[in-house]
TIMI-2910 file (N, C-alpha, C, CB; in pm, 1 decimal, decimal comma, always signed):
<rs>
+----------+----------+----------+----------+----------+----------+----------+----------+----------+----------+----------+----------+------+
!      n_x !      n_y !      n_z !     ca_x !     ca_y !     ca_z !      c_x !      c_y !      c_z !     cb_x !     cb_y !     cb_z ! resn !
+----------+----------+----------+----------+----------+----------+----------+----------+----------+----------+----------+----------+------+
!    +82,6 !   -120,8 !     +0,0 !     +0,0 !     +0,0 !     +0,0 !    +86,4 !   +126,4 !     +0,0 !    -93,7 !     +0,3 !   +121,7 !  Unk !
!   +154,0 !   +114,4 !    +70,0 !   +304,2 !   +240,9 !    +70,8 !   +343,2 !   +297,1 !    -36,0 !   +447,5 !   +188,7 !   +108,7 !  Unk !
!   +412,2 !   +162,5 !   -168,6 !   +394,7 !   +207,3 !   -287,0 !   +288,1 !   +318,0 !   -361,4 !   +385,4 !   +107,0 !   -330,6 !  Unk !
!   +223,5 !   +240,0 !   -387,7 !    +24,4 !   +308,8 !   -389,5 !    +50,7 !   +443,1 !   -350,1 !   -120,0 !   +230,0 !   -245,6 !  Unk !
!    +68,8 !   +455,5 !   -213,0 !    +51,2 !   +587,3 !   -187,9 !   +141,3 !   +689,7 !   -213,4 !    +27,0 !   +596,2 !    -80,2 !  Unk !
!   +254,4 !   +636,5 !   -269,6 !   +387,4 !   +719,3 !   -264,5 !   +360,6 !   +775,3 !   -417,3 !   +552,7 !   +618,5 !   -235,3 !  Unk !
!   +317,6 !   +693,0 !   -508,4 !   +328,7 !   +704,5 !   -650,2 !   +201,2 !   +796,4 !   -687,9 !   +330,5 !   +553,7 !   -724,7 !  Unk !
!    +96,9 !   +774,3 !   -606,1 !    -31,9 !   +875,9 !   -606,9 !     +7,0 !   +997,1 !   -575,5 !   -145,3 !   +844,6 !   -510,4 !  Unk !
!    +81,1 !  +1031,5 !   -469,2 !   +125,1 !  +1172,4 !   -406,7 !   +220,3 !  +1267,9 !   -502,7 !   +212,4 !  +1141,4 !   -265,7 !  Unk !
!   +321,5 !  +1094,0 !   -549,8 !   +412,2 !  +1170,5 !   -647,6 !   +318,8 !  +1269,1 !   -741,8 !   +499,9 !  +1057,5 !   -746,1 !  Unk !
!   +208,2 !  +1175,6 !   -832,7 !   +126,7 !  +1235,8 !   -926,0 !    +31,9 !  +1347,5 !   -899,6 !    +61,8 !  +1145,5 !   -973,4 !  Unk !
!    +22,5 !  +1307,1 !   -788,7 !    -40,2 !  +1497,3 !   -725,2 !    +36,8 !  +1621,9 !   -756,8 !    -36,4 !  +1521,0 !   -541,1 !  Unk !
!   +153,4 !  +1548,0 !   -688,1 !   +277,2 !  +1671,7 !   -724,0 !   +266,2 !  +1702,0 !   -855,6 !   +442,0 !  +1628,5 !   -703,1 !  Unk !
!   +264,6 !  +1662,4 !   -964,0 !   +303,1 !  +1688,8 !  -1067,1 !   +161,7 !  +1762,0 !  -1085,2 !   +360,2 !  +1575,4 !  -1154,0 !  Unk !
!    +43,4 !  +1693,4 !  -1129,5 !    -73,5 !  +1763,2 !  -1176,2 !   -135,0 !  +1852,6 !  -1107,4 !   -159,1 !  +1691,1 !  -1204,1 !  Unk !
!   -143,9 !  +1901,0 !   -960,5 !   -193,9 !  +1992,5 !   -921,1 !    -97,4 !  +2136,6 !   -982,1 !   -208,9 !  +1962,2 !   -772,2 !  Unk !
!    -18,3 !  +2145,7 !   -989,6 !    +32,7 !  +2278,7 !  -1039,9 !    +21,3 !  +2282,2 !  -1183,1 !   +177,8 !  +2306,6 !  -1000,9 !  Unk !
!     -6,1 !  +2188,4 !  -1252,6 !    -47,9 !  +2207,4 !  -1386,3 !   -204,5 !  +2234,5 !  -1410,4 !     -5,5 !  +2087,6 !  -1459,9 !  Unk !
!   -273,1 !  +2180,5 !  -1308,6 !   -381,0 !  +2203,8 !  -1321,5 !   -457,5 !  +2325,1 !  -1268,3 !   -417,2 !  +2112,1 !  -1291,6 !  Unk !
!   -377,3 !  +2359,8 !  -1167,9 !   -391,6 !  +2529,9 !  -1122,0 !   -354,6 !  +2607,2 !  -1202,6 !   -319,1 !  +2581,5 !  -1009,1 !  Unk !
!   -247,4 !  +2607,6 !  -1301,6 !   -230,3 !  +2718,9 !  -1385,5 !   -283,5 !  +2729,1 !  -1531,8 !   -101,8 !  +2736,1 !  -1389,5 !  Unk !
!   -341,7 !  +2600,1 !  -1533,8 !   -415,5 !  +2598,2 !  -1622,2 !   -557,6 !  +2665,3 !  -1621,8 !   -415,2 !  +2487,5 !  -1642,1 !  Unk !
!   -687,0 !  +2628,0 !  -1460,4 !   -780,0 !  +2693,0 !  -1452,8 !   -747,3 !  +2864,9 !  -1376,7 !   -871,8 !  +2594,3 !  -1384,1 !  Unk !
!   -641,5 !  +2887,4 !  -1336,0 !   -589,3 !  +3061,6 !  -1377,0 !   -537,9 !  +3121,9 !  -1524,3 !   -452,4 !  +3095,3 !  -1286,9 !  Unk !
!   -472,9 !  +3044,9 !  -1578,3 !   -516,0 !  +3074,1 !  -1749,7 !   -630,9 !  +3077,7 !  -1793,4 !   -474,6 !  +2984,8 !  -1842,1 !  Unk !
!   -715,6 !  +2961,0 !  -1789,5 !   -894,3 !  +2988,1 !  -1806,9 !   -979,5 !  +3095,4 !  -1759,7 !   -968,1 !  +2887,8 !  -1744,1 !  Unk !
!   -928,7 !  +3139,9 !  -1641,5 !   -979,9 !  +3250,0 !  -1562,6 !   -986,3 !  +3387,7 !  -1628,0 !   -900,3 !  +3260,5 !  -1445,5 !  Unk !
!   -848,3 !  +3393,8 !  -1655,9 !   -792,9 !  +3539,7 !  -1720,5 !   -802,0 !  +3563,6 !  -1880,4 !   -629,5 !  +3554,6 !  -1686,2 !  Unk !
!   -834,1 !  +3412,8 !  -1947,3 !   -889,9 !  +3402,2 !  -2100,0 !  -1000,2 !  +3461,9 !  -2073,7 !   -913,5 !  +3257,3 !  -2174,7 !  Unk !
!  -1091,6 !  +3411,2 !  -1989,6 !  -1271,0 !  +3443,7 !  -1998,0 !  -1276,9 !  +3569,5 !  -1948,5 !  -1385,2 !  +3342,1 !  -1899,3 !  Unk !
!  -1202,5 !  +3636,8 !  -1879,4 !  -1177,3 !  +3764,9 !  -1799,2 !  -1181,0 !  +3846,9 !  -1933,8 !  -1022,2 !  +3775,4 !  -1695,7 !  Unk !
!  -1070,7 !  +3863,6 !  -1982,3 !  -1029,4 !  +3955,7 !  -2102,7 !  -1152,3 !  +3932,5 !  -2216,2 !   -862,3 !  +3906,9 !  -2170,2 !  Unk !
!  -1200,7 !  +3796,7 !  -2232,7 !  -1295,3 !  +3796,5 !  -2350,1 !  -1440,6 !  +3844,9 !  -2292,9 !  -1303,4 !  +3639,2 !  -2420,8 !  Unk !
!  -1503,0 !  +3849,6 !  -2171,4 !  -1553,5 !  +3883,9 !  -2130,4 !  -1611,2 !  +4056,6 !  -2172,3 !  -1501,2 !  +3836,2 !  -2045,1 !  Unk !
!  -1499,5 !  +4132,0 !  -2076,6 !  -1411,6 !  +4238,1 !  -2093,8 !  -1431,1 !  +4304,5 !  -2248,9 !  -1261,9 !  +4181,1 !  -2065,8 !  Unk !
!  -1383,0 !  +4228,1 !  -2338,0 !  -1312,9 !  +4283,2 !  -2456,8 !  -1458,2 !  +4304,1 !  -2487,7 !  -1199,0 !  +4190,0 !  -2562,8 !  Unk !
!  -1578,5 !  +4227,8 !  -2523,4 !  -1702,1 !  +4161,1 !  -2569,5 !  -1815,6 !  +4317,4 !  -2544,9 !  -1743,4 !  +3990,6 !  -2452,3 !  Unk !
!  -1766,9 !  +4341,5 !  -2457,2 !  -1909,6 !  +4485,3 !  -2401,1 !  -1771,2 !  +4587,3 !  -2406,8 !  -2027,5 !  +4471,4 !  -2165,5 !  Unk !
!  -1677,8 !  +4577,7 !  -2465,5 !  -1591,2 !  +4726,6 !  -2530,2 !  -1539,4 !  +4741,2 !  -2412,7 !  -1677,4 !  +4882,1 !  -2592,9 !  Unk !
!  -1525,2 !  +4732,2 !  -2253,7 !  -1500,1 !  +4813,5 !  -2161,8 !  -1283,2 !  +4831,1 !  -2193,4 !  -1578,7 !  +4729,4 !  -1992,2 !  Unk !
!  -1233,8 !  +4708,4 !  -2253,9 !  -1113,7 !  +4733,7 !  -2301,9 !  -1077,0 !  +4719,1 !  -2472,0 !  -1036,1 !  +4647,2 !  -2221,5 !  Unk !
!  -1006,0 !  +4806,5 !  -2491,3 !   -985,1 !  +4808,2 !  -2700,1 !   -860,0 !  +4701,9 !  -2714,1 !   -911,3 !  +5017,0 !  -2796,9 !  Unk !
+----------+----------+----------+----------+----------+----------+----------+----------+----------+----------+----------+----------+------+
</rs>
């Protein structure tokens, strides 16, 4: 089980920071298109 858990954690490590900067990229895409859409930025 040790294994298991070591190799799961590893893969946390890796995908949680890819996956956070990915839905803060999504954030700030929909932000600006949002934004851009009703003129408030040119």
């Amino acid at each position: 089980m040790g294994e298991v858990k070591k190799y799961f954690w590893d893969m946390n490590m890796v995908i949680w920071p890819i996956f956070t900067a990915l839905v803060l990229i999504g954030v700030i895409v929909l932000a600006v298109w949002y934004l851009s859409s009703y003129g408030l930025i040119h």
